[in-house]
KEGUVO-445587 format. One line per field, with one value per residue (C-alpha): residue in one letter; y, z, x; residue number from 1. Coordinates in nm, 4 decimals, padded with zeros to 6 digits. Each point is the difference from the previous one (the first is absolute). Layout:
N
type = (A  ...)
py = (Y  ...)
pz = (Z  ...)
px = (X  ...)
seq = (NUM  ...)
//
This chain:
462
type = (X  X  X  X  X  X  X  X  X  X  X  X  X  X  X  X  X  X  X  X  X  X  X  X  X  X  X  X  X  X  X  X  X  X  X  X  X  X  X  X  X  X  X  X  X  X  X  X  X  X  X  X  X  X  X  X  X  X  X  X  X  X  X  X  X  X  X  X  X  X  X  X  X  X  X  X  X  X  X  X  X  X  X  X  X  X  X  X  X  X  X  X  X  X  X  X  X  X  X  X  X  X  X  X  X  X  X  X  X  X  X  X  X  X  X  X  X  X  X  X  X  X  X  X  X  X  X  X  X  X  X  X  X  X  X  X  X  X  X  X  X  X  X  X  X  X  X  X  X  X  X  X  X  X  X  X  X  X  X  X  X  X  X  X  X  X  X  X  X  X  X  X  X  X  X  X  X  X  X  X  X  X  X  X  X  X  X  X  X  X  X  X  X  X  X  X  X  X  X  X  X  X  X  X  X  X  X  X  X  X  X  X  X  X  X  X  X  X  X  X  X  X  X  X  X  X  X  X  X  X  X  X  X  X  X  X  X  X  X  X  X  X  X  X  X  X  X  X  X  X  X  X  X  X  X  X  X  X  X  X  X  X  X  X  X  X  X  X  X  X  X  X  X  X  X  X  X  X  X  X  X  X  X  X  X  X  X  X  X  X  X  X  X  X  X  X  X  X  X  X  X  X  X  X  X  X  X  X  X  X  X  X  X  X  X  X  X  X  X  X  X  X  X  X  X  X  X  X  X  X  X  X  X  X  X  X  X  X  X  X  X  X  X  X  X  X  X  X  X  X  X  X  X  X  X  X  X  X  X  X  X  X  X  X  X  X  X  X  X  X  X  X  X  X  X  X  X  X  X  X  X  X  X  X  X  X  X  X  X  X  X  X  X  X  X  X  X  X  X  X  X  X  X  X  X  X  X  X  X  X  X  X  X  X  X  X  X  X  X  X  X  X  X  X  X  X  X  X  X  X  X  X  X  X  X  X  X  X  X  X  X  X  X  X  X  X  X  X  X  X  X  X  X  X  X  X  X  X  X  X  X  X)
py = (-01.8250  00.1715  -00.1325  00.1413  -00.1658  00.2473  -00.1509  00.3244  00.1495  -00.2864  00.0211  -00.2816  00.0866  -00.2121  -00.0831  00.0032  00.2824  00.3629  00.2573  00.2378  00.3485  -00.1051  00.0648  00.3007  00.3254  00.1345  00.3204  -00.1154  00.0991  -00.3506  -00.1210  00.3650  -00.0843  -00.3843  00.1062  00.2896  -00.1951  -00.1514  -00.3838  -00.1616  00.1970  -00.1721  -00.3447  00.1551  00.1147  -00.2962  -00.3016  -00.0391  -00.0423  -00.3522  -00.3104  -00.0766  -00.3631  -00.1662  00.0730  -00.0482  00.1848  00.3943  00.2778  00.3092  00.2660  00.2674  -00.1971  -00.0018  00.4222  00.0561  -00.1631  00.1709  00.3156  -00.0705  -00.1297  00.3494  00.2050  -00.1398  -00.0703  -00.3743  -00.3065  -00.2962  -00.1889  00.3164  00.1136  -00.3308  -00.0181  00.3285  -00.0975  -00.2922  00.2464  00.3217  -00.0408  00.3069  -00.1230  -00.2910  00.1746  00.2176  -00.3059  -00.1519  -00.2035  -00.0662  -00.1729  00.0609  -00.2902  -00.1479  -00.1786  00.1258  -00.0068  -00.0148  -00.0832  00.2768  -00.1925  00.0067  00.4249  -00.0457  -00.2458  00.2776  00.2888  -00.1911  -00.0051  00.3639  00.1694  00.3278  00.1012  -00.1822  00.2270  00.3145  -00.1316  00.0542  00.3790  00.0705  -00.1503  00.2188  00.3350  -00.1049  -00.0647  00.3420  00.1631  -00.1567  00.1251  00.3124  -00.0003  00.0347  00.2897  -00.0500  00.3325  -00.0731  -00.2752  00.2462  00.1086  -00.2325  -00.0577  -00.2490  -00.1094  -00.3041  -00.2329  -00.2849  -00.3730  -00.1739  -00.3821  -00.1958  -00.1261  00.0055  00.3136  -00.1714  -00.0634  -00.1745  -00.2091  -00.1043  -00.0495  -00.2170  -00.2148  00.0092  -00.0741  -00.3515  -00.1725  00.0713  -00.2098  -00.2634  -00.0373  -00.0274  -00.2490  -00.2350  -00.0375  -00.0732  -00.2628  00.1435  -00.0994  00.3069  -00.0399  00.2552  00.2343  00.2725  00.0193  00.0152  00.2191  00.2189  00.0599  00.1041  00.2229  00.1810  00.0388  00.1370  00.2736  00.1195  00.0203  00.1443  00.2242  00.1560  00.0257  00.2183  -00.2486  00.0167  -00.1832  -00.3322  00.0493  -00.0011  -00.3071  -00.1562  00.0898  -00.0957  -00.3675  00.0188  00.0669  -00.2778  -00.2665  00.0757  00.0171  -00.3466  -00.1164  00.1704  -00.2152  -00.3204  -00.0307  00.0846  -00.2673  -00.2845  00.1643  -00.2297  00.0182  00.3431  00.1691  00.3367  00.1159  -00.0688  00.1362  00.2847  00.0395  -00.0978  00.3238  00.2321  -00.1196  00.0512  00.3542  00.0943  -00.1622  00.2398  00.3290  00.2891  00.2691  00.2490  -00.1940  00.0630  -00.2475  -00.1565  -00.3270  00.1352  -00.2946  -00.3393  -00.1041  00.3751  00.0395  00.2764  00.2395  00.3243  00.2853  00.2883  00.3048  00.3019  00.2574  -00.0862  00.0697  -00.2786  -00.2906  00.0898  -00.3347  -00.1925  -00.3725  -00.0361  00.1752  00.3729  00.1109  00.2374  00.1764  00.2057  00.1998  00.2300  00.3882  00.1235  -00.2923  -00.2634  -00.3488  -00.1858  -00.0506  -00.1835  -00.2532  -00.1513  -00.2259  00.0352  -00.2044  00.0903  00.3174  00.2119  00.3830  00.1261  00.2452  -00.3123  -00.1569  00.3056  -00.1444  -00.3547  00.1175  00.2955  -00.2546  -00.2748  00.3076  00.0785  -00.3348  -00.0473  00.3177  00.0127  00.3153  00.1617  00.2609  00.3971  00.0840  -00.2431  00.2100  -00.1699  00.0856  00.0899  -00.4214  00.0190  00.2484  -00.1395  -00.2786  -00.1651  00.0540  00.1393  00.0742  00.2113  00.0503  00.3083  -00.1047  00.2703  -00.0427  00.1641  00.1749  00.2832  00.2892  00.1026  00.4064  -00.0242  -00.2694  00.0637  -00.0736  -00.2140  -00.2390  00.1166  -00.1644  -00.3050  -00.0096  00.0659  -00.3151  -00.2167  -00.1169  -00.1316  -00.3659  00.0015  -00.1258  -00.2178  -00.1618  -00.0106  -00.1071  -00.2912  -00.1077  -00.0003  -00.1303  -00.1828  -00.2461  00.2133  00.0256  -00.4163  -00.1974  -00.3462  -00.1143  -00.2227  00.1447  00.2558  -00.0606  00.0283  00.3669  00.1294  -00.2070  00.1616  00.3761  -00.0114  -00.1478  00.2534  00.2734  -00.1762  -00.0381  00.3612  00.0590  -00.2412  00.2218  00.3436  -00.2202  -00.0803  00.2979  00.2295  -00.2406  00.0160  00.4324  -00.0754  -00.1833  00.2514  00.3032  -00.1694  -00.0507  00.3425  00.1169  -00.2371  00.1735  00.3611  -00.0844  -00.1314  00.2595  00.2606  -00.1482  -00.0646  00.3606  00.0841  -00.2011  00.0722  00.3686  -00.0740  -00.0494  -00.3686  -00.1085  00.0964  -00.1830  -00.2902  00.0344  00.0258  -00.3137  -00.1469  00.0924  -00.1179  -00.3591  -00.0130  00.0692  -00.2253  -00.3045  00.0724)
pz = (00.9003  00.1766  00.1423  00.2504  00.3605  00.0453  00.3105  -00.0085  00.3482  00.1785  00.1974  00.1868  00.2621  -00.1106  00.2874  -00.2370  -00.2355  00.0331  -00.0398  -00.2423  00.2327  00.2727  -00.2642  -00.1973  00.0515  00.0090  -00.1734  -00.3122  -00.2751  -00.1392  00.3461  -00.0459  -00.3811  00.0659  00.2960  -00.2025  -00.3025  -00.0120  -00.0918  00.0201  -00.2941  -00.2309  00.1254  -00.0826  -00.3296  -00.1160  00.1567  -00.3569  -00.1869  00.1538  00.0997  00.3599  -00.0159  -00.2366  00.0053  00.3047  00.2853  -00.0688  00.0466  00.2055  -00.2357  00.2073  00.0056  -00.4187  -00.0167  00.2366  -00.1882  -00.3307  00.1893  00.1063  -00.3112  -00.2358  00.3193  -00.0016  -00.3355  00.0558  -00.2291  00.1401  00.1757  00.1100  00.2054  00.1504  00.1012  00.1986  00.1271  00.2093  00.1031  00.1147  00.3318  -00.1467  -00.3543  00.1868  00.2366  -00.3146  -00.1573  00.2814  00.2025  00.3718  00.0543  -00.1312  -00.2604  -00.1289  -00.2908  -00.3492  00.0358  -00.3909  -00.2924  -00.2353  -00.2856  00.2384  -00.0670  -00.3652  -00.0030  00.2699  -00.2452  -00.2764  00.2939  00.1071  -00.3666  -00.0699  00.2422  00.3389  -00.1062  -00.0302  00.3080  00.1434  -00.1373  00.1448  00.4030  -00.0527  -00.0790  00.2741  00.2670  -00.1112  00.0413  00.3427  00.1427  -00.0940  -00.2687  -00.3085  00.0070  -00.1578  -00.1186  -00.1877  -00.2176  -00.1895  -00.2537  -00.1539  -00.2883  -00.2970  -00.2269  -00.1492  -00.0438  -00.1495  00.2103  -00.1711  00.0176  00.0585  -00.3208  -00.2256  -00.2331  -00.3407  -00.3030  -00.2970  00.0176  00.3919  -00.0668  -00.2460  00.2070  00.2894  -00.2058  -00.1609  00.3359  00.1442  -00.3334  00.0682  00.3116  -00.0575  -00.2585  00.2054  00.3169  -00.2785  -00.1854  -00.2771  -00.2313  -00.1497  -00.2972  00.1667  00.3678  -00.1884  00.3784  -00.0927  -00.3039  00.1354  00.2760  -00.2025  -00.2457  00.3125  00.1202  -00.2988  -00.0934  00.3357  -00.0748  -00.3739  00.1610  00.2575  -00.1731  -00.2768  -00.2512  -00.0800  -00.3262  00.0924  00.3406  -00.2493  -00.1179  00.3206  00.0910  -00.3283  00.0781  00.3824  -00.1852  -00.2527  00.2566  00.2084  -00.3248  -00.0732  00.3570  -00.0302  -00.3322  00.1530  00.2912  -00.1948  -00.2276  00.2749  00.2794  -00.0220  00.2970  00.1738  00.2608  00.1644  00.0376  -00.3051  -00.1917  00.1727  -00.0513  -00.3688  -00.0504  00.2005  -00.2328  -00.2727  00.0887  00.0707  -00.3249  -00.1853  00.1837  -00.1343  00.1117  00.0433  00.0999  00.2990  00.3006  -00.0884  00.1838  00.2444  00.2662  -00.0552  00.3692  00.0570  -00.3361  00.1530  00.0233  -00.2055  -00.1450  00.1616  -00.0899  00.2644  -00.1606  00.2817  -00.1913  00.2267  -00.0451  -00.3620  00.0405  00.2780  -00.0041  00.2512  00.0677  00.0591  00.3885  00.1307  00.3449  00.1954  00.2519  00.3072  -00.1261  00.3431  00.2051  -00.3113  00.0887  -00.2478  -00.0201  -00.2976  -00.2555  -00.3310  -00.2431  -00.3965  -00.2513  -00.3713  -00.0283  00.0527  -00.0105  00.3115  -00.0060  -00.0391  00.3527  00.2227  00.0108  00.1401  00.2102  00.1873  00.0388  00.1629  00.2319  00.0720  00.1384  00.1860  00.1673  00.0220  -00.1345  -00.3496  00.0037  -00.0453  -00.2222  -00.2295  -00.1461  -00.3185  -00.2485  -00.3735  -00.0557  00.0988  -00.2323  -00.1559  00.3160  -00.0193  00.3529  00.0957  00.3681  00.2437  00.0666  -00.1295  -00.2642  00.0495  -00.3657  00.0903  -00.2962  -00.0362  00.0192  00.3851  -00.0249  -00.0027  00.2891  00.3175  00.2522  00.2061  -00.3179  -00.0958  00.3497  -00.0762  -00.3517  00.1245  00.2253  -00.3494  -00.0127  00.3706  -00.1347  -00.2433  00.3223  00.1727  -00.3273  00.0163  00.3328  -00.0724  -00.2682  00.2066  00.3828  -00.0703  -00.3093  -00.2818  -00.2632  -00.0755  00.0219  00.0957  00.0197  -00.2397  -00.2684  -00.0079  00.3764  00.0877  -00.1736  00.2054  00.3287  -00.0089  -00.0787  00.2691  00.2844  -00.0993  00.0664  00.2851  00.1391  -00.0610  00.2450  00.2134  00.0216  00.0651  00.2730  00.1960  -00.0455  00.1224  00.3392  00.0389  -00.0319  00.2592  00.2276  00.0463  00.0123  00.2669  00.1954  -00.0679  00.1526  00.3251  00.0487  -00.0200  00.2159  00.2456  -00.0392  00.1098  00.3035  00.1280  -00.0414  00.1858  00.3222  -00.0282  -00.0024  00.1058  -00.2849  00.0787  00.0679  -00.3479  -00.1566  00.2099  -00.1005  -00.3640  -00.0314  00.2135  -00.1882  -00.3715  00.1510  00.1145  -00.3290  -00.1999  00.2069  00.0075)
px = (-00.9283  -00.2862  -00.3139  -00.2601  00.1314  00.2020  00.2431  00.2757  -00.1599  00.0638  00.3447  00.1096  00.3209  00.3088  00.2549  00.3168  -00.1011  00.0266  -00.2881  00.0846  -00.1345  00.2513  00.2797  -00.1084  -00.0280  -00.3737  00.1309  00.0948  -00.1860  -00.0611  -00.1617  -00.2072  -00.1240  -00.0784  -00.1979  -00.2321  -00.0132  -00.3912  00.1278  -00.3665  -00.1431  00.2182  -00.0835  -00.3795  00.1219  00.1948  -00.2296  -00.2029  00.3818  00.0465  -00.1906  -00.0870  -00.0130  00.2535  00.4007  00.2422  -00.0559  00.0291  00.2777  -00.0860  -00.1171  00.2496  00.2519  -00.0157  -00.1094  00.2724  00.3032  -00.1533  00.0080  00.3254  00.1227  -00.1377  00.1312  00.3807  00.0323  00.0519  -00.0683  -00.2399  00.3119  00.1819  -00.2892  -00.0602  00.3759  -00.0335  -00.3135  00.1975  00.2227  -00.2396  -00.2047  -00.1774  -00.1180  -00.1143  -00.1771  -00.1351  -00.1626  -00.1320  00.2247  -00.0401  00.3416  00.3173  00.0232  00.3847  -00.2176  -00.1150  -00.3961  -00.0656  00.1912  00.0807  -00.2232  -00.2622  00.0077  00.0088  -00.3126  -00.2097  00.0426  -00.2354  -00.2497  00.1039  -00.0722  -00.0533  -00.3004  00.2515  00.2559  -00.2003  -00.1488  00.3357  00.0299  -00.3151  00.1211  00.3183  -00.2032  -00.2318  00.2463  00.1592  -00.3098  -00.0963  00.3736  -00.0636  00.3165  -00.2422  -00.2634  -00.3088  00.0452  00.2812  -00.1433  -00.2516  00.2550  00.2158  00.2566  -00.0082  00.2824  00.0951  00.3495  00.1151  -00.0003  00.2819  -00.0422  00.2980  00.1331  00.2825  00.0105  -00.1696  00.1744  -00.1192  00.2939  -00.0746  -00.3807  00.0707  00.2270  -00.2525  -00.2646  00.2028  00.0569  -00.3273  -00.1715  00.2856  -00.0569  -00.3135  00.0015  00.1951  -00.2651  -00.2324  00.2147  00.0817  00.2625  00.1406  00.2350  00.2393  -00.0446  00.3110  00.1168  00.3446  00.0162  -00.2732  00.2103  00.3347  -00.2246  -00.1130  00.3171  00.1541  -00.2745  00.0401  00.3967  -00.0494  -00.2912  00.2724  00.2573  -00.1799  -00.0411  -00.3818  -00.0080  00.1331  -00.1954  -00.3199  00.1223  00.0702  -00.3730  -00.1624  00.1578  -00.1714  -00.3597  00.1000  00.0569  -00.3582  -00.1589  00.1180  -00.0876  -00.3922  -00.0434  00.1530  -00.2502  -00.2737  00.0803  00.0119  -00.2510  -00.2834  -00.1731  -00.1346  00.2358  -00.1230  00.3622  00.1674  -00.2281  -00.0287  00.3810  -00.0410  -00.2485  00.2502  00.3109  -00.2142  -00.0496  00.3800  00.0816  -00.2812  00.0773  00.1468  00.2026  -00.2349  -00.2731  -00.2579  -00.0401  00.3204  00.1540  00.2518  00.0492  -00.1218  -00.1133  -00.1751  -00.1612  -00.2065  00.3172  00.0077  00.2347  -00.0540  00.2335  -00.0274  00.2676  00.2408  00.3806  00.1138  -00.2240  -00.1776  -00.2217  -00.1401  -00.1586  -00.2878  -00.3301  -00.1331  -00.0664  -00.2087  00.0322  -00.2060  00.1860  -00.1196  00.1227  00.0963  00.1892  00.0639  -00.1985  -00.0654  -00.3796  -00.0416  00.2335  -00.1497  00.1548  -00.0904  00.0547  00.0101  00.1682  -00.2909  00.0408  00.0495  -00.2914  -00.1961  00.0888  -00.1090  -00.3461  00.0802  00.2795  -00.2490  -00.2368  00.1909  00.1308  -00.3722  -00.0728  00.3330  -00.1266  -00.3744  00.0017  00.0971  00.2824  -00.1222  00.3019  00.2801  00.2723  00.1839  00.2619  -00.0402  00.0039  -00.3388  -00.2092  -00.2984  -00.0737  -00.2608  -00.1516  -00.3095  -00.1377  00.0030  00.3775  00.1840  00.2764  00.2801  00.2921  00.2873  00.1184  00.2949  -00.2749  -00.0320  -00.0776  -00.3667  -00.0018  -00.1432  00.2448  -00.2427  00.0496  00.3288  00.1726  -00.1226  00.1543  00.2972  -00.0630  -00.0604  00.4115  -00.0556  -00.1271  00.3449  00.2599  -00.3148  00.0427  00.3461  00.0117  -00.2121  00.1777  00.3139  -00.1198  -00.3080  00.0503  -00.1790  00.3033  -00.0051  -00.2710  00.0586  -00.3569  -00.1423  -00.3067  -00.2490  -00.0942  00.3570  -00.0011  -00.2952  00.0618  00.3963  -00.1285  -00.2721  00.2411  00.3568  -00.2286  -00.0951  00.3569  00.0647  -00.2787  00.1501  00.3061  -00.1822  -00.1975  00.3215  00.1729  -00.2900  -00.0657  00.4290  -00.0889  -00.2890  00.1992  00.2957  -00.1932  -00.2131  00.3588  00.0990  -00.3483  00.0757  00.3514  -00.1019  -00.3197  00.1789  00.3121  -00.2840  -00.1102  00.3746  00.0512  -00.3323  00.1679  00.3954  00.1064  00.3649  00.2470  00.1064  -00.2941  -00.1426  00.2932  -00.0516  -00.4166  00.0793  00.1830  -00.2593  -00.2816  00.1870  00.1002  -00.3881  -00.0897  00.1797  -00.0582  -00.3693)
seq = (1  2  3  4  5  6  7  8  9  10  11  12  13  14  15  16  17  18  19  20  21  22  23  24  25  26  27  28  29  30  31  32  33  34  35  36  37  38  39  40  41  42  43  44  45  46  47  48  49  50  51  52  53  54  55  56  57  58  59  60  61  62  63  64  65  66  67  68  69  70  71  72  73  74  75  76  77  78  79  80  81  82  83  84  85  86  87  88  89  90  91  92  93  94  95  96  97  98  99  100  101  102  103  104  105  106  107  108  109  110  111  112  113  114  115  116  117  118  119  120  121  122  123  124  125  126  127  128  129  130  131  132  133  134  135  136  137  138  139  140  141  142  143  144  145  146  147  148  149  150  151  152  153  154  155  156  157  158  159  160  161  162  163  164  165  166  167  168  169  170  171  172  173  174  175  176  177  178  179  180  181  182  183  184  185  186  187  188  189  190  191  192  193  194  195  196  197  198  199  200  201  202  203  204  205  206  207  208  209  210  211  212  213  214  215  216  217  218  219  220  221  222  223  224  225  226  227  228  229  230  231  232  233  234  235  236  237  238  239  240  241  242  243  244  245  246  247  248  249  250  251  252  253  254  255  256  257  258  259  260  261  262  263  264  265  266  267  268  269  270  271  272  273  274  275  276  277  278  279  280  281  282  283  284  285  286  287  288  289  290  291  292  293  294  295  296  297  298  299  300  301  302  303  304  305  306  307  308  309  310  311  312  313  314  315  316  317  318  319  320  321  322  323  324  325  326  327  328  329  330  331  332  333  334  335  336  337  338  339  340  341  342  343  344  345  346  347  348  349  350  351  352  353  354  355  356  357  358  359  360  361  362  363  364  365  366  367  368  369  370  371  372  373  374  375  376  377  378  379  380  381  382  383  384  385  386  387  388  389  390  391  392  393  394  395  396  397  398  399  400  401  402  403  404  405  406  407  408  409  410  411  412  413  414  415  416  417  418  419  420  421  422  423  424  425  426  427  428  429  430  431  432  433  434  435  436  437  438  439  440  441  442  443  444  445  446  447  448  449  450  451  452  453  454  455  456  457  458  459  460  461  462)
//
């Protein structure tokens, strides 16, 4: 995928092809951000992930950054993106294109393999460009990253809400399944009446009637009971996967209601229960997030997954220090809620817990305080615009790898918004600029008229 003969700066002129600056506008903020983006340091920082030698020949590194940007910018799934990619002379001019191209370059597979070679450190690689090209624009002050808010949220992976009844189920066909690639003869798979006995405690269940959905559910852990003891009487020889299936069914089977690090999915084992107070949603199924946020202008410096459940005054320490290398420097002040009392940081950075007592506050700390709620919709926002709410990446990796690059896309966003700002206050500058010296060499009355349209058209065609 990657290798050190890097060929991407060599352009050779096409007669039947189209170059992509002769139809695109030099204006719009895409061909702005792809041109101050530094693309070389992440061929720098990824060249140790992949092998220089072996493989087929390698994908250009911006062509993959720039269709995850894209992707965590739009909101778009692996195949969505790619399909507007063939479409948009200015995404392919964003990732690198010289030539307006009527072909898919990659598969969409091809994204889904590059992410286990992107991991965690790629994709806060990422973070780190977008802060930096904010900064070198002049849309970010340095100034503004000294203070900075904290709070955490919930990452909900994309599975089925988990019954007892469904895990069950799940949990039956996988060890059937299974059992049949390794040959084994099993007195009975329960495929059909597993299947009705779902269907009917999910009936009884709905319609109120929780005894005889007990029933229904007692008869689902019956039948993968049955199955767990019928493989382990015939498996004879060792099989990695099976058995690690065998151990997991063993657990469901054995826990309890109000057990800890309970079974909730069978393909993402490592999911948890995580209950925020939210009257709406009372429990969520995925991992804990933390975010660092800028207090004055709201870019998101800083996104780290947990796993576990951990208190939330236990993350601050690993989330302010993956903020202090994404930004060379450590943040002066980090204002939190009440969630956060007894953290277990220590360093140089002032912890500011926002509590209901504010009389005794100076108001040089009290303004910033009041700027605590700011990192609430930048949540929000990410969980609705840049693929936070479900998860659809695969294990732990997929937790961090999908935190780090939504708060990338929301920086995305600011990005293009702030250079489409730039760009019309620059024209409004040109107009009254030019207004000024029309009305310096007309005095009559139709001649300013005639001046001020003048000057406008100028303006907008330049």
């Amino acid at each position: 995928m990657f290798n050190k003969n890097n060929d991407s700066l060599k352009v050779q002129s096409q007669l039947f092809n189209t170059y992509l600056k002769d139809i695109i506008s030099s204006k719009h903020p895409l061909v702005f951000l792809a041109d101050s983006i530094n693309w070389f340091s992440f061929d720098e920082e990824l060249e140790g992930c992949f092998c220089p030698d072996n493989g087929r020949p390698s994908i250009s590194s911006r062509l993959m950054i720039g269709l995850h940007y894209l992707k965590y910018t739009y909101d778009l799934s692996d195949e969505g993106v790619l399909s507007q990619w063939l479409e948009n002379p200015y995404w392919q001019y964003f990732t690198g294109g010289t030539f307006f191209e009527h072909e898919l370059p990659i598969d969409s597979s091809s994204m889904t393999n590059w992410r286990k070679y992107l991991k965690k450190s790629g994709a806060e690689k990422m973070l780190s460009e977008s802060i930096k090209s904010g900064l070198k624009n002049g849309f970010i002050k340095k100034s503004d990253l000294k203070r900075v808010n904290v709070d955490t949220t919930v990452q909900e992976k994309d599975i089925r809400y988990p019954t007892d009844s469904r895990l069950y189920d799940r949990m039956r066909e996988k060890l059937v399944k299974e059992a049949v690639k390794e040959n084994l003869n099993l007195r009975q798979s329960y495929k059909r009446v597993s299947s009705k006995a779902l269907h009917k405690q999910s009936s009884y269940a709905r319609a109120q009637q929780f005894k005889r959905a007990r029933k229904e559910c007692k008869k689902l852990k019956t039948y993968l009971g049955r199955v767990v003891r019928d493989i382990k009487r015939k498996k004879m020889k060792s099989a990695p996967l099976l058995e690690k299936y065998l151990l997991l069914a063993e657990k469901l089977l054995a826990q309890q209601s109000k057990d800890k690090n309970k079974i909730y999915s069978i393909h993402e084992t490592q999911v948890n229960c995580i209950g925020k107070g939210k009257v709406h949603r009372k429990y969520e199924f995925g991992c804990k997030v933390s975010y660092v946020t800028s207090s004055k202008a709201n870019w998101v410096l800083g996104a780290k997954a947990f796993h576990g459940n951990p208190y939330d005054g236990h993350t601050l320490k690993g989330a302010l220090s993956q903020t202090k290398e994404l930004l060379g420097f450590e943040p002066e002040m980090a204002v939190c809620d009440m969630g956060y009392r007894g953290h277990n940081y220590n360093g140089n950075c002032n912890i500011q817990i926002v509590n209901r007592y504010r009389k005794k506050i100076p108001c040089s700390i009290k303004k910033w305080w009041k700027r605590r709620s700011a990192i609430e919709p930048v949540i929000g926002h990410m969980k609705q615009e840049n693929r936070l709410d479900r998860n659809r990446l695969k294990g732990t990796s997929g937790d961090e790898i999908n935190a780090v690059l939504s708060g990338v896309g929301f920086n995305m966003r600011k990005l293009l918004k702030a250079i489409l700002f730039f760009c019309v206050l620059n024209i409004k500058i040109k107009i009254r600029i030019v207004l000024r010296h029309s009305l310096a060499c007309f005095t009559s009355s139709t001649s300013l008229v005639a001046a001020r349209s003048m000057s406008i058209q100028l303006c907008l065609t330049a």
